[in-house]
C-alpha positions in Angstrom: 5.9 20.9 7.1 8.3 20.5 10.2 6.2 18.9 12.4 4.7 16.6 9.9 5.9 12.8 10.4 6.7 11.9 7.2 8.5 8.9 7.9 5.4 7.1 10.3 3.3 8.1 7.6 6.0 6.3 5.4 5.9 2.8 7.3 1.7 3.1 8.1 1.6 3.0 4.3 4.4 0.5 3.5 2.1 -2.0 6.0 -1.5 -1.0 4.4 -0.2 -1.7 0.8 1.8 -5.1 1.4 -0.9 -6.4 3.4 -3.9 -5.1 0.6 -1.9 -6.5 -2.3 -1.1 -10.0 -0.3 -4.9 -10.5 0.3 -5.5 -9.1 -2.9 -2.8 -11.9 -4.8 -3.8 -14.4 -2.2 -7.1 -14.3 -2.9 -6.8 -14.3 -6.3 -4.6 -17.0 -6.3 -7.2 -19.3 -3.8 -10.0 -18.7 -6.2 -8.2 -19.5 -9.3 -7.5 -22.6 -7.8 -11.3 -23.7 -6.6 -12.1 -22.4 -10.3 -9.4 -24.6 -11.8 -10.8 -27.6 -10.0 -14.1 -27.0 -11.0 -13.9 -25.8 -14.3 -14.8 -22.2 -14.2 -13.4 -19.0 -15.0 -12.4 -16.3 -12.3 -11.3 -12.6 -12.5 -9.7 -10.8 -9.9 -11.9 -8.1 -10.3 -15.0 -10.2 -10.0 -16.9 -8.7 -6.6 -16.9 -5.1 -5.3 -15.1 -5.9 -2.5 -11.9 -7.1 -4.9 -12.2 -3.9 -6.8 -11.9 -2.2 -3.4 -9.3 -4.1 -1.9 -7.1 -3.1 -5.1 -8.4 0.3 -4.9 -7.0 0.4 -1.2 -4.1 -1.3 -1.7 -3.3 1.6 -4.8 -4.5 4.3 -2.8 -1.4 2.9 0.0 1.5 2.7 -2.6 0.5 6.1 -3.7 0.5 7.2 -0.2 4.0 5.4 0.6 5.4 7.3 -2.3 4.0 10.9 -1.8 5.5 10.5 2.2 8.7 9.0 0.7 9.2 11.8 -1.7 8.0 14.5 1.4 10.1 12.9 3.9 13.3 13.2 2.0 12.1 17.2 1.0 12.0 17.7 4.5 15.5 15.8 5.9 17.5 18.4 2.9 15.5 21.7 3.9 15.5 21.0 7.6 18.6 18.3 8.6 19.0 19.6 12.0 15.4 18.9 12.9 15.3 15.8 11.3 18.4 14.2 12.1 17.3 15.7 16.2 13.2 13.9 16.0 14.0 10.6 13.6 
């Protein structure tokens, strides 16, 4: 557990997540809008891909918590090698 970097997986995470649930909102958002002009009814859920860019963008939040939670674990059981690589 020492020589795990916690705190890159942290930040790789914090990047996949933001991004995935910005495309995921974005895309929502530009589809509701062609469906609003044309009368139809959208879901965000409505194509596989969707479902897997939520399922991604889940999978990265989950991920940016589990490192979070590790990386502080590791800066109270081992400050000196923390505070000396970070």
């Amino acid at each position: 557990m020492k020589k795990i970097p916690f705190g890159i997986f942290f930040g790789v995470s914090a990047i996949i997540a933001f991004y995935a649930f910005a495309a995921f909102f974005g895309i929502y958002y530009v589809f509701a809008s062609v469906a609003n002009q044309t009368g139809d009814v959208v879901s965000p859920f409505a194509s596989w891909w969707q479902i897997l860019l939520f399922i991604v963008a889940v999978i990265a939040l989950i991920g940016l918590v589990v490192s979070l939670v590790f990386y502080f674990v590791k800066k109270k059981r081992y400050p000196k090698e923390v505070s000396n690589h970070e």
